[in-house]
N, C-alpha and C positions, 0 to 999 in steps of 0.2 A: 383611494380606497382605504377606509379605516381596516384597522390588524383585528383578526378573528381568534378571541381568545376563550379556546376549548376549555370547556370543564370537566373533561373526560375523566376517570381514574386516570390513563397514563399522565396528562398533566399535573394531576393533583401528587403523582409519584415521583414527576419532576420536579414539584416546587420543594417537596421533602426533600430527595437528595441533593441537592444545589444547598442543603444548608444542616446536609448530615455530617458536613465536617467537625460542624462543634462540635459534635457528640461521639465522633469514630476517628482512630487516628491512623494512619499507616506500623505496618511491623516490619520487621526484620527481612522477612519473605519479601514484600510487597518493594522495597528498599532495593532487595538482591534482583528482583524483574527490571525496577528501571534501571539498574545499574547493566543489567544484559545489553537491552534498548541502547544505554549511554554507552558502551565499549563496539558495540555494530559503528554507531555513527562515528565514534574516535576511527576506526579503522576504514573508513569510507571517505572520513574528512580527511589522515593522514598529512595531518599540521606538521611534522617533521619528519617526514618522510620515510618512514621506516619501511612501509610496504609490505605491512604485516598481513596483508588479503593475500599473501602466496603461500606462508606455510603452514602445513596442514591444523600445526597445534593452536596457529592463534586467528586462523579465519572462520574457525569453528568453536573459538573461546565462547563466545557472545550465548552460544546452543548450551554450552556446558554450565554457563551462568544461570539460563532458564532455568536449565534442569533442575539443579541443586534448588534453585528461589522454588519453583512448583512441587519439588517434597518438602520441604523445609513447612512450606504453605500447608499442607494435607495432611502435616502431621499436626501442627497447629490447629488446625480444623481438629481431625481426630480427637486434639485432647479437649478442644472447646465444646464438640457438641457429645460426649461423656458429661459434659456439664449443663449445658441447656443442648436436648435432643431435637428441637423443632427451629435450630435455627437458620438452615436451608430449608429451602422447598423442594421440589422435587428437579429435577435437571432435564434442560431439551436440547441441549447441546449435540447430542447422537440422532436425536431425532431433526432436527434442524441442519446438521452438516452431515447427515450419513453420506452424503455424494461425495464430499470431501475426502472422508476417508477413506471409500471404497478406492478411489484415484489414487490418493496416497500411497494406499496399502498394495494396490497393485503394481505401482511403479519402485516400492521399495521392493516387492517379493522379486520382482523381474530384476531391478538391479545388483540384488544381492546374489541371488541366480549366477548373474552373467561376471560378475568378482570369485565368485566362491568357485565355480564348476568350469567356466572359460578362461579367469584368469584377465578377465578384462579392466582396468584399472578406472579409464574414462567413464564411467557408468553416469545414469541416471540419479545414483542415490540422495545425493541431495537435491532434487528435484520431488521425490514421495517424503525424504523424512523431515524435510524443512513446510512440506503443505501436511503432515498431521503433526509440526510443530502450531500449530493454527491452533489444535484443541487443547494443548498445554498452558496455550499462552490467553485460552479464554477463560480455564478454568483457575486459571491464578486469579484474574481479573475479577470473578464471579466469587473468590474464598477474599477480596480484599474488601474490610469493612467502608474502605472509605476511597470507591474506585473512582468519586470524582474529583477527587484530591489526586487521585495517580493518576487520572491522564492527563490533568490540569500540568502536572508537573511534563510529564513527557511530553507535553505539549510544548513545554516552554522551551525542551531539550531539541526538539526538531526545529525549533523558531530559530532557535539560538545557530543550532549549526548551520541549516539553510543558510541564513542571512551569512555567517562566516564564508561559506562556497563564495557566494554570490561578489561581496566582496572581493574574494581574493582572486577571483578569477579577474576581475577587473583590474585591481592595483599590476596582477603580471599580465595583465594587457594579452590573455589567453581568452581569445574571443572565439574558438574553435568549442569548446568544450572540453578543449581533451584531457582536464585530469580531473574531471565529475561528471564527464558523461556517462548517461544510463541511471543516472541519481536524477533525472528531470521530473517524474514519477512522483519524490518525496518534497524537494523544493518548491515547487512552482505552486499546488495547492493550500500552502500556509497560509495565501494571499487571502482564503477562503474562511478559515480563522476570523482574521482582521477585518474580514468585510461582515460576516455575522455577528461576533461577540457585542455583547450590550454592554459594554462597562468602555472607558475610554470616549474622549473626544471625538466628535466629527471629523474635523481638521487630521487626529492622526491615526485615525482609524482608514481615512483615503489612502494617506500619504503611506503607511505600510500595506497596506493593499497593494497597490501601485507599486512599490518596493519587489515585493514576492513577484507578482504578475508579471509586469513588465522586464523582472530582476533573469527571467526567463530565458530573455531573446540572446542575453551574453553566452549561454550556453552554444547557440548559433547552430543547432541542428534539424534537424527535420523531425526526432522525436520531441525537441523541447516546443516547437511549434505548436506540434498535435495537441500536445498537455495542457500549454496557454490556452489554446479552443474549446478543448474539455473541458478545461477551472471556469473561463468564460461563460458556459454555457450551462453550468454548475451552479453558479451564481446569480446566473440568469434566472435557472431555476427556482431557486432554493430562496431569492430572496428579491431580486430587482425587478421582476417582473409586477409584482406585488404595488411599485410604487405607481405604474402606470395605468390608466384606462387601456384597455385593450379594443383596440380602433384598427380600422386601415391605417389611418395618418401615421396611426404609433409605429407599426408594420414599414411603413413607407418612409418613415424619417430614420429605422434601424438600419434598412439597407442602404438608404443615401450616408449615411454616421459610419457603416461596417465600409463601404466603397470607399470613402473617403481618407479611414484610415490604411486598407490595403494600399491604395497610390499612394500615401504617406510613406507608407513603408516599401516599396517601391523602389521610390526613390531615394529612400534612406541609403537602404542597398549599394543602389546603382552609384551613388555618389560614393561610399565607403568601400565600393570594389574600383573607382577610378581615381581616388586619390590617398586610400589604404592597401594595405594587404588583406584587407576582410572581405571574404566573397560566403558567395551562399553554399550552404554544406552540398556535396554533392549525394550521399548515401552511399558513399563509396558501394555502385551497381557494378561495374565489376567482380570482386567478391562475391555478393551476396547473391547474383545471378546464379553462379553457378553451384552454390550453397542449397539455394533456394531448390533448383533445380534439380539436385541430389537426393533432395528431404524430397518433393512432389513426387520421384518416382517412386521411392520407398512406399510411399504412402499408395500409388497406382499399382504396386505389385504384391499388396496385402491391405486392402482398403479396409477390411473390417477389425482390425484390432493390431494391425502393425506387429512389430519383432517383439511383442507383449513384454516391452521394454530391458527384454536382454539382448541390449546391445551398445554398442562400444558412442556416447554423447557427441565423440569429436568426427571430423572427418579430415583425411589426409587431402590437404591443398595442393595441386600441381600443376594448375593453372599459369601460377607465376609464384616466383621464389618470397617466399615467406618465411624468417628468422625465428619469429616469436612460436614457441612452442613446438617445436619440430616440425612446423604447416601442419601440426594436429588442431585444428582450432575447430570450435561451435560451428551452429548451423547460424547461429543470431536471430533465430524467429524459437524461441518458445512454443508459438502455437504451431509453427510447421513442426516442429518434433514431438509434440504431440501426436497429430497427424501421421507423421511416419513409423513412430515406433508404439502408437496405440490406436490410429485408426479412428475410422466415425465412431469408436464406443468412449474411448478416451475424449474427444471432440464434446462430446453428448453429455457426456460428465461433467465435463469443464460447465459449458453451460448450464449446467443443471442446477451446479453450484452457484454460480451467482446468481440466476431467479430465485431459486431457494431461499438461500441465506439472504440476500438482498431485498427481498417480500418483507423475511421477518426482519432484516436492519431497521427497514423501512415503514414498517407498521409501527413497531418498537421504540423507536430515537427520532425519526428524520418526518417525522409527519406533522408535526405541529409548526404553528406559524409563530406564537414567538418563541424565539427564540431564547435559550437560556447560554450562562458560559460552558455549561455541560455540552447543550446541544450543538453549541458553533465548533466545540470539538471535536465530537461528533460527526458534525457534517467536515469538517478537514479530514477524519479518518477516511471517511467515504469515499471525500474526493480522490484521495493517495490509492484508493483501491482502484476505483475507474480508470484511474492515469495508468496503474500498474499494465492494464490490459494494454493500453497502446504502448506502453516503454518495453514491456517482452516480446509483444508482438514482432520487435524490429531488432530484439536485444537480447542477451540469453540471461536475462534477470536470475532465472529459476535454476539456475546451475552454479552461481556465486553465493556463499553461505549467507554472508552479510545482509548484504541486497534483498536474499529469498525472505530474511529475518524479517529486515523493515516492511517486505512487502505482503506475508501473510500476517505476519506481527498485528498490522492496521487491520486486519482481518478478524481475525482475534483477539481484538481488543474491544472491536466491538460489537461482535458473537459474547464477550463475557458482560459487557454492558448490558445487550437486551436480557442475560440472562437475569444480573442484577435486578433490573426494572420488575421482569415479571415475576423474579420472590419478593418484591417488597410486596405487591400486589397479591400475590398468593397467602403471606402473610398478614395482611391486610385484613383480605378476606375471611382467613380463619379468625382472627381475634375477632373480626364484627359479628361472627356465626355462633361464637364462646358465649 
């Protein structure tokens, strides 16, 4: 099937930015954002081990680096457009993620609530202030003249560490996951990158595909699994699908190729649990049973908006003797606490939010068939969002500063991109009307 190349405005706004870098350069602000991005991933990658995710001041570094880069930015802005007054367009950012923030705003008012008035320490907080971190980190995005030079760059910054995990996890022969599990979310979809981008060889545009994808399974869990199916089926989407006739035989040779590779792996397995110490993750269900179990009552004894989020994050384990944290630990489902301490309106919200903002990613960025280097970043950010939903689902993503960063961060980065697009467009429009 030959490639269907739109003449639409949004195209003709892609072919302009994709080569707005001669003309725009990054500043100081823009510099101070990725440099946030880059200190999350230092502290997640934890190359020498310092284990800086535990204390308060520097698991929260990465928040205070935003901050300062998003006024630094505003004010920059401020004094720019004193000087040319029309050079935003108008902002839909509020209009586009208002569900975000009502979530946010409620889950920080309730946290803050149950620290300030109970005394409770464990809270929700970074859970609302890390998801209306989302709109700081789009409106940086949307003040930088030249945002596809900055994600071009952060792009490289995720490339770079991913592949470091992936690596390292290998040379120490830590085929469990255990010192980057819950990071399978941002790794595994870079594979997505590399399989879009137009620029690069055949040959190593597979071969680092394959890298990321497969770079996956070392992780060895049941969430890095999911992620591999998601990126898969992401890709599926977004671009391989495209090379086929869409036939029965196509259909009938996917499931004999998908069959074929499950008993491949199989017996990869079976062979690796009978002459390794590598077996298949179990989900540690013990735990989580009764975690789980905890979070579903809460949630059957105030279905409609739960403990309106003043209430204590962790739960005391006593089950069986637990060291780490005083058996105060998570629930490890994200969406189950949701659920429990906001109920179907919180639930409702959540979704809201990504058909929402996912329509306009999606009209915005991710619609067009070819593909630019802008847009294969793009669709990587996308994927990192997707994944996110299965890595919290099973994991408490949204209660580690870091993690919450990378994962609303992707969010917001490309909420400030569509915004990008549609003032160039807005702009556009007014000069042709002049």
């Amino acid at each position: 099937m030959s490639d269907y190349i739109s003449t639409s405005p949004v195209m003709e706004s892609m072919r302009t930015e994709d080569t707005s870098f001669r003309r725009h350069r990054l500043v100081l602000s823009d510099y101070l954002m990725l440099a946030a991005f880059a200190v999350a991933l230092f502290i997640e990658v934890d190359p020498f081990g310092l284990d800086f995710e535990r204390p308060a001041i520097t698991k929260h570094l990465p928040l205070f680096v935003a901050t300062g880069a998003l006024m630094l930015g505003m004010i920059g802005h401020a004094l720019r457009s004193a000087l040319n007054p029309d050079r935003l367009g108008p902002s839909s950012l509020v209009r586009v993620g208002y569900p975000l923030a009502i979530l946010g705003t409620w889950i920080f008012i309730g946290s803050t609530y149950a620290r300030l008035v109970d005394h409770i320490q464990d809270t929700f907080l970074t859970m609302g202030l890390y998801m209306l971190a989302t709109f700081g980190i789009a409106l940086s995005v949307r003040l930088c003249d030249d945002h596809a030079r900055f994600i071009a760059l952060l792009c490289r910054m995720i490339a770079a560490t991913s592949a470091f995990m992936i690596v390292r996890m290998f040379a120490i022969h830590d085929f469990n996951g255990g010192i980057y599990h819950e990071m399978e979310f941002l790794v595994i979809p870079v594979a997505v990158y590399f399989a879009l981008r137009p620029s690069g060889s055949r040959v190593g545009r597979i071969c680092k595909t394959s890298f990321f994808l497969l770079g996956g399974a070392i992780f060895l869990k049941n969430t890095a699994f999911i992620v591999m199916g998601i990126t898969t089926l992401y890709l599926w989407h977004a671009s391989w699908r495209f090379y086929f006739k869409e036939t029965l035989r196509m259909y009938r040779m996917i499931v004999v190729v998908a069959i074929g590779l499950l008993c491949a792996g199989a017996a990869a397995l079976q062979f690796s649990h009978a002459f390794t110490e590598v077996s298949m993750p179990s989900g540690n269900p013990g735990y989580r049973v009764r975690t789980y179990e905890r979070a579903i009552a809460q949630f059957e004894a105030s279905p409609a908006w739960g403990t309106l989020f003043a209430a204590r994050s962790t739960v005391r384990f006593t089950a069986f003797q637990i060291d780490e944290a005083g058996g105060q630990l998570p629930t490890h489902s994200d969406i189950l606490d949701l659920a429990a301490h906001g109920g179907i309106v919180a639930l409702g919200l959540l979704v809201w939010v990504y058909v929402r903002i996912g329509r306009e990613i999606h009209g915005t960025l991710l619609r067009e068939r070819r593909i630019t280097e802008t847009g294969a970043t793009a669709h990587m950010l996308a994927c990192i969002c997707l994944s996110g939903i299965a890595d919290y689902a099973f994991n408490p993503i949204m209660l580690q500063p870091d993690k919450a960063l990378l994962l609303w961060g992707a969010l917001g980065i490309l909420l400030g991109c569509c915004e990008h697009r549609t003032n160039s467009l807005h702009l556009d429009r007014r000069l042709s009307n002049e």
